[in-house]
Every structure is written in structure tokens, then in C-alpha cells.
C-alpha positions in Angstrom: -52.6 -85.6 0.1 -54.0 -82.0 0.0 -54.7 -82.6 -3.6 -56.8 -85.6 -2.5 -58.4 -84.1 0.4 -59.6 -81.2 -2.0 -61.2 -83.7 -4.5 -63.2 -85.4 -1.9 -64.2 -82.2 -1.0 -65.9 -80.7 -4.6 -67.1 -84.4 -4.9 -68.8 -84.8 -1.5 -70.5 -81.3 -2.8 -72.0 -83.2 -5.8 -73.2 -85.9 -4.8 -75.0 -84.7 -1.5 -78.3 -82.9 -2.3 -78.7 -79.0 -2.1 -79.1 -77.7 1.7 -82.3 -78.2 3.1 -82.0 -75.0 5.0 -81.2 -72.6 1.7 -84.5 -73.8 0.0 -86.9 -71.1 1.6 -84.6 -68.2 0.0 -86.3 -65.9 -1.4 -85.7 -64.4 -5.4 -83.4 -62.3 -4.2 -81.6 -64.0 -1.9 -81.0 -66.9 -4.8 -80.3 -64.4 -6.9 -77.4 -63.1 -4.3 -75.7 -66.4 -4.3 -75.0 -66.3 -7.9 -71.9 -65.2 -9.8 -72.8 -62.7 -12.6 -69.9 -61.0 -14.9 -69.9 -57.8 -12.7 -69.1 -59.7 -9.3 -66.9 -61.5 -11.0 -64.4 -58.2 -11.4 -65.5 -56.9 -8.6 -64.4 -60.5 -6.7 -61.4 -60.1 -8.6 -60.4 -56.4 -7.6 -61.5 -57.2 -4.0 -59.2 -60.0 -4.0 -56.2 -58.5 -5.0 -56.7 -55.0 -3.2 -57.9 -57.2 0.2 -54.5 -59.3 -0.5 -51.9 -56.5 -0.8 -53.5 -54.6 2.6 -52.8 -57.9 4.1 -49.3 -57.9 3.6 -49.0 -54.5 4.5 -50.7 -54.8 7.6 -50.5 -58.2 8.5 -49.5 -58.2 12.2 -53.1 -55.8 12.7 -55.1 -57.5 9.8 -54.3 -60.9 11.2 -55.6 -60.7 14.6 -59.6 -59.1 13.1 -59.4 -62.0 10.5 -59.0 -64.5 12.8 -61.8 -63.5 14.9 -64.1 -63.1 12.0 -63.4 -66.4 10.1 -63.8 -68.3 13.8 -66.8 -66.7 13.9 -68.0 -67.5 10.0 -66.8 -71.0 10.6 -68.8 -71.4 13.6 -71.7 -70.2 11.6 -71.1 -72.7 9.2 -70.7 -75.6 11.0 -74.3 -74.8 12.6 -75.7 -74.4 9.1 -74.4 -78.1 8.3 -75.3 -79.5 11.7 -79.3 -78.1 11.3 -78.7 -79.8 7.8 -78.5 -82.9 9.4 -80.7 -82.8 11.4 -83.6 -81.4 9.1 -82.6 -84.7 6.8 -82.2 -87.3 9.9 -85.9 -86.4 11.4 -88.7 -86.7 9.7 -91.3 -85.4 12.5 -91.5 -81.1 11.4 -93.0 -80.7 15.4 -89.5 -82.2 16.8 -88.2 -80.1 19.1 -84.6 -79.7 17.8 -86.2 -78.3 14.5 -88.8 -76.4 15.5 -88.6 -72.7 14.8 -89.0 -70.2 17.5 -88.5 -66.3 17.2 -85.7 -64.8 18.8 -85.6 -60.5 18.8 -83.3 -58.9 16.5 -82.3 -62.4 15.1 -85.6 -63.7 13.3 -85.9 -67.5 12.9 -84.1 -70.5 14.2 -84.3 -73.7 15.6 -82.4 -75.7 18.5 -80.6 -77.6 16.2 -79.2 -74.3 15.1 -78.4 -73.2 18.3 -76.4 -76.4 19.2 -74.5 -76.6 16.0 -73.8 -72.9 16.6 -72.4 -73.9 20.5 -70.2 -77.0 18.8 -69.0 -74.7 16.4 -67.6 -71.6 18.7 -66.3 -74.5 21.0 -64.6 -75.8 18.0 -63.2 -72.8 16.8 -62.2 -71.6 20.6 -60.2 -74.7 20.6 -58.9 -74.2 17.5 -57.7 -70.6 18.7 -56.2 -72.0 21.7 -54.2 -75.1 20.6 -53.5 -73.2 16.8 -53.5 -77.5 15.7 -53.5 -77.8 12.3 -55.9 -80.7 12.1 -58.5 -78.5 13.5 -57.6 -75.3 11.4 -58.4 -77.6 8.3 -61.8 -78.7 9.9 -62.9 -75.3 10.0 -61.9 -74.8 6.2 -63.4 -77.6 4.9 -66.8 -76.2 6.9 -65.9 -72.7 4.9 -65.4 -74.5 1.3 -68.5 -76.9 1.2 -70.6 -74.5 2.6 -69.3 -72.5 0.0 -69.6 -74.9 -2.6 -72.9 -75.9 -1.5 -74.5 -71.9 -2.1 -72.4 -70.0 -4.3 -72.8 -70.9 -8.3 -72.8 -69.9 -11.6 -75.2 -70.4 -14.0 -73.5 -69.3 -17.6 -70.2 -70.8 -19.3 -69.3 -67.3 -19.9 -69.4 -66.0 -16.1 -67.1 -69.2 -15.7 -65.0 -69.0 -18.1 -64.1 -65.3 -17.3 -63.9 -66.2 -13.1 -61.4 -68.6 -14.1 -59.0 -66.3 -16.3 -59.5 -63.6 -13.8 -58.5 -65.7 -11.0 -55.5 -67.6 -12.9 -54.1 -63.7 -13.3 -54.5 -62.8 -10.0 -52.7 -66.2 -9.0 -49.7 -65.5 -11.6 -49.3 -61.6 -10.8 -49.4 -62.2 -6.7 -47.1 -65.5 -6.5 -44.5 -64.5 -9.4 -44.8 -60.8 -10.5 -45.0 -59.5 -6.9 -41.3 -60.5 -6.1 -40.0 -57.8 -8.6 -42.1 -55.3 -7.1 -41.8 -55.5 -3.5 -38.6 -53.8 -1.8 -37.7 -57.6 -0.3 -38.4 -59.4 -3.0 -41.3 -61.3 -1.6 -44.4 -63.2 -3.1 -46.9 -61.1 -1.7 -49.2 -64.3 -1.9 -46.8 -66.6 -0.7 -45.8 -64.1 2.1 -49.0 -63.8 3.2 -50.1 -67.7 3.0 -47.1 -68.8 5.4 -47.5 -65.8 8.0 -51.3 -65.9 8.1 -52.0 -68.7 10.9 -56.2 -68.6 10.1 -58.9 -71.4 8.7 -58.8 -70.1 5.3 -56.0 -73.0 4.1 -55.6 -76.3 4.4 -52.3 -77.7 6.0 -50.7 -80.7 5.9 -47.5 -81.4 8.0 -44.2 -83.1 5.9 -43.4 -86.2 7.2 -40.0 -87.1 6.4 -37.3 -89.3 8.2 -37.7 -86.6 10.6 -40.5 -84.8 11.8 -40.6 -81.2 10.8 -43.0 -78.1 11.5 -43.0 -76.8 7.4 -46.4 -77.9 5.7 -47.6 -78.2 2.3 -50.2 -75.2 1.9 -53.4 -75.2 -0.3 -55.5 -71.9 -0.1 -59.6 -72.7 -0.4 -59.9 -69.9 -3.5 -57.7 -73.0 -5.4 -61.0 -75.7 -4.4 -63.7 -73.7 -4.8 -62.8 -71.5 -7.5 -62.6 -74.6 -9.9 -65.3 -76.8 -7.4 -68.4 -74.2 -8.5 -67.4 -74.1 -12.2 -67.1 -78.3 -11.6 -70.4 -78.4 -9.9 -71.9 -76.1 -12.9 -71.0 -78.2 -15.6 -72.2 -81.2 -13.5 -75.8 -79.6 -12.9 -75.6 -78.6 -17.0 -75.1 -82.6 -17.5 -77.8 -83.9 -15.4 -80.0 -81.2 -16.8 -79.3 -82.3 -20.4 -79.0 -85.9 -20.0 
């Protein structure tokens, strides 16, 4: 099922047409969405140092993560909501997409502000109830946002993301257990004691019910969905 659900997700971020709301970047801005060799290590080191303070200091790390990643996720869920509305109306002068100023924040719209209102409710409710329905709303707002603004635009730079990341993944889930003084998977350790919208969850079912769920981080969609949606932009481009 998580399989599945993480297919639909890199497909829904090909076939849907880039964000509406990313096209007035400037240069630079484009140019800090993209994955070069150099933020590739430095993803890479980041990654694994980030991981190991986690599971050293999980009890305090947990609680600032899961205030920031409510807050990203509400951000997110705006930034898709004003996408939908800048594609569902076509008159610029409507009020819900109309920019207005606001001090110390620049630009927005009142689209914006109500997707930004849905999303804190959303994640507030999420941080209240800890569901595990809504904790994987929230992530699929982080992935196809994600997927939708991050890219690479060499073989090379993907090519080298992926061996990087399949490293990291084989050093953290099986290496780690000889290293640590309990023997844990500092991944795996980390994955089923960190209660936050950064993996998807999906219940067992059995003959009985039962609180244990299948886990699947986003790094294991997105990593793979913007080399996917690369070699799909290279094939439209070439075609």
C-alpha cells in the first residue's frame, strides 16, 4: 500500500504542470532549487550528521522538529491551495488572488492567507489527535511540494545523489547496529520513535487490529521521484 501510495505521488508530480506560483522566481532563486554536485555532499553529510544528533537527542530534538515541520507543512499546503486557485480563476483582479503588501512579509494574496489558516488548523489537529491519516496528509504536502521545486538538471548530479543516498541508507539501517552500545539501527531507531510528518504510515491489518505500522520515510519518494521527474523532462525535451 505505501509502495502504491508513493507511486501516485511522483506520478501526480509529472503529469500536473509546474506551480503557477514558482514562475516569477528570479535567476537566483531557480538557480537555488537545483541540485548541483556540491549540495549533493553537502545533502549527504547534513543527512547523516542531522540523523545521528537525532538519536542522540531525540527526546529534545523531537519536540523543535515537530513544531517546525507543522509549521513547513502548513506553508506548504498554502502554497498548493494559492495553486489552485491561481489555475481555477481566470479573472487576475479577483479578490482571493490579488496581491497586497504586508510589512516585513512582502507579497501575498488571500488565497494564501486561507490556505495558510487550513493548513495550521490541519497541522494543530494533527498535533492534537497524533492520527496517522493526517500525519501522512501533511507528508504528502512535504513530498510534492518537494517534487514540484527541487530538480536536477545533469545525469551526473543524479547519478551521484543516488549512490550517496543508497550509502547513507546501508551504513545507518545495517552498519549502525555494530556500532552503537545497544545494538540499534540508528535509522530504524529514529524512524519508529520519531512521531512527526516526515513518513508515511500505514496501520497492519491483520485478524486483529494492531497499533505497529509499515513505515516509509519521504527521502525514499523523492530522492528517486526528482531523478524520475528529470529523466521525464529529458524525454519530452528530446522527443
Amino acid at each position: 500500500m505505501l509502495l502504491a501510495l508513493a507511486v501516485g505521488i511522483v506520478l501526480v508530480a509529472i503529469i500536473t504542470p509546474n506551480l503557477k506560483v514558482l514562475e516569477d522566481m528570479t535567476p537566483e532563486e531557480e538557480e537555488a532549487t537545483q541540485i548541483t554536485p556540491l549540495k549533493a555532499f553537502g545533502l549527504f553529510c547534513t543527512a547523516s550528521t542531522f540523523l545521528v544528533v537525532l538519536y542522540i537527542f531525540i527526546d529534545y530534538m523531537a519536540k523543535i522538529m515537530t513544531v517546525v515541520l507543522c509549521f513547513s507543512a502548513s506553508v506548504c499546503i498554502a502554497l498548493l491551495f494559492t495553486e489552485i486557485m491561481l489555475n481555477a480563476i481566470s479573472n487576475k483582479n479577483h479578490f482571493l488572488i490579488k496581491e497586497f503588501k504586508v510589512p516585513c512579509l512582502g507579497e501575498m494574496n488571500f488565497a494564501y492567507v486561507i490556505g495558510l489558516f487550513f493548513g495550521f488548523s490541519l497541522s494543530a489537529l494533527w498535533f492534537v489527535t497524533r492520527n496517522w491519516l493526517l500525519c501522512n496528509i501533511l507528508a504528502i504536502q512535504f513530498a510534492f511540494v518537494f517534487l514540484k521545486t527541487v530538480r536536477i538538471n545533469n545525469l551526473k548530479v543524479g547519478i551521484l545523489l543516488l549512490s550517496l543516498l543508497f550509502i547513507y541508507d546501508i551504513f545507518m539501517v545495517f552498519v549502525t547496529p555494530m556500532l552503537t552500545p545497544k545494538g540499534d539501527s540508528v535509522m530504524v531507531t529514529v524512524a519508529q520513535n520519531l512521531d512527526v510528518p516526515i513518513l508515511l504510515r500505514m496501520p497492519k491489518f491483520g485478524d486483529t487490529p494492531t497499533q505497529a505500522c509499515s513505515l516509509l520515510g519521504l527521502g525514499d519518494i523523492v530522492i528517486p521521484g526528482i531523478y524520475i521527474l528529470f529523466v521525464t523532462r529529458f524525454g519530452k525535451e528530446v522527443a
